[in-house]
N, C-alpha and C positions, 0 to 999 in steps of 0.2 A: 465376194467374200474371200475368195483366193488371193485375192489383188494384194500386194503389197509383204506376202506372205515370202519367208526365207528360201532362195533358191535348191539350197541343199534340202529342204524339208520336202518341196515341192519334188524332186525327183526322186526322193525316197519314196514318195507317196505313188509316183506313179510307177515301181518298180512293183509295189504290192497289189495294182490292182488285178482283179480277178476280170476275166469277159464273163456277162453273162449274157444267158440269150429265155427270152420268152414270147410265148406263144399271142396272138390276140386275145383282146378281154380279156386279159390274166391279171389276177392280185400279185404286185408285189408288195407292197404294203396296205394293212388297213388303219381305218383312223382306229385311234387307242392302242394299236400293236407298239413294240418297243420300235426304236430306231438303230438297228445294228449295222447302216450299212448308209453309206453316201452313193447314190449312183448317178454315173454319168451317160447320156446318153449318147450312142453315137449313131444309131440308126433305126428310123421309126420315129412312133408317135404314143405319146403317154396321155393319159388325162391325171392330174391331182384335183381332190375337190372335198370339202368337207360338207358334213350334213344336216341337216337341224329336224325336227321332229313337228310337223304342224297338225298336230290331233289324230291325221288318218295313218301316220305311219312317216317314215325316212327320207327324205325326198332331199338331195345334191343342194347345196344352197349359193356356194360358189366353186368354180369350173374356170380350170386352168392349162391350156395345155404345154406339154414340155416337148420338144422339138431336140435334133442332135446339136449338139452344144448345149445344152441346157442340163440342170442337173436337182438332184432333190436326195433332201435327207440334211440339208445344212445348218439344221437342230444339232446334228452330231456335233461340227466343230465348232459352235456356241458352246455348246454345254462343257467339251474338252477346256474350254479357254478358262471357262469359268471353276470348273472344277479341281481341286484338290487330288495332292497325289495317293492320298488314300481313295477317295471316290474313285478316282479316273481309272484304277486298278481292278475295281468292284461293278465288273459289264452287267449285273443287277441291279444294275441304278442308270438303265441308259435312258436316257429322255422319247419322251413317248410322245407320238405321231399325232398332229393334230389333225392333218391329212390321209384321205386316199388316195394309193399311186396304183393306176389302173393299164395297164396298157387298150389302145385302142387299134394300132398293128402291129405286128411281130414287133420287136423293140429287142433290139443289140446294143446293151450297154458294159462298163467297167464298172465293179462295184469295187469300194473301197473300206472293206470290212473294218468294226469299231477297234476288235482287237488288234490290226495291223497298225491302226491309224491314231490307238492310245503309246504303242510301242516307239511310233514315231515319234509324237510328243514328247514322253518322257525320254528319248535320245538327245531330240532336237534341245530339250529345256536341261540338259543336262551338262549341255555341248557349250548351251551357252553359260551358263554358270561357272565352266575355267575361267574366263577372264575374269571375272568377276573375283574369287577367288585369288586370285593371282595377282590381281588388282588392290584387294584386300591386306594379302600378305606383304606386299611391295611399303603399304603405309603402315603397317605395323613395324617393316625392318626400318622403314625411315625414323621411325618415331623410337624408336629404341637405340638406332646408332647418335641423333640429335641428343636426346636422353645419359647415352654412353659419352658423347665426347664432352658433356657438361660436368658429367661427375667426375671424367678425366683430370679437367680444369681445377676442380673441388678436392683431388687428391694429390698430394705429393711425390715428390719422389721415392721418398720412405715409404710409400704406399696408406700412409694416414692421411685422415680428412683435414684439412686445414681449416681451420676458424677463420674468421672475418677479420676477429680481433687482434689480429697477431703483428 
């Protein structure tokens, strides 16, 4: 999901991220919690797994585990990409957890909080929109000096427009 992603964005991203550390069999996320956080792991072992209900009760229905290098919460920068700069500012609309992230021992990761990681966005999207801009204004001055040197042609010396007829 990182892959192909803007070099400057990626080390802003890893300049915000937080260490965290958690104990075995600890919740860090449950299924239907919000998702305010991308973590990465870097040592230890996780389980994600979501649940279904088969008449007696709760029971894991798929089981996943996450190893160092591996990462979860990647709902977050989906829904970033997708969303609006009004949403993306409003961390009361973060996309919610179809999974449980469970640690199963100690587990030393970097999390990468939704606040840091909307800030970066709208940096990054904002950083790129100069050229854009700029790019913009460049075919407006074009198109106005083309414009200008035409009605140059079309005026005299006296500074009157000259007829066709003349």
């Amino acid at each position: 999901m990182l892959r192909g992603m803007d070099e400057q964005m990626l080390l802003k991203m890893c300049h915000t991220l937080t260490p965290v550390f958690y104990q075995e069999h600890s919740y860090v996320i449950r299924e239907g919690d919000p998702i305010d956080a991308i973590f990465f792991i870097t040592n230890g072992i996780a389980w994600t797994y979501t649940t279904g209900n088969n008449g007696r009760g709760v029971l894991p229905t798929h089981a996943e585990r996450l190893v160092e290098g591996q990462f979860f919460g990647g709902e977050l920068l989906e829904w970033l990409r997708k969303s609006t700069s009004t949403s993306r500012n409003n961390l009361s609309k973060l996309p919610i957890s179809s999974k449980t992230l469970k640690t199963h021992t100690k587990v030393e990761a970097f999390a990468l909080m939704a606040d840091d990681l909307t800030k970066i966005w709208s940096y990054m999207l904002s950083r790129d929109s100069e050229p854009l801009q700029f790019e913009a204004a460049s075919i407006i001055q074009r198109a106005w000096r083309v414009r200008r040197s035409k009605m140059g042609d079309a005026i005299g010396t006296s500074g009157q427009i000259q007829s066709s007829r003349a």
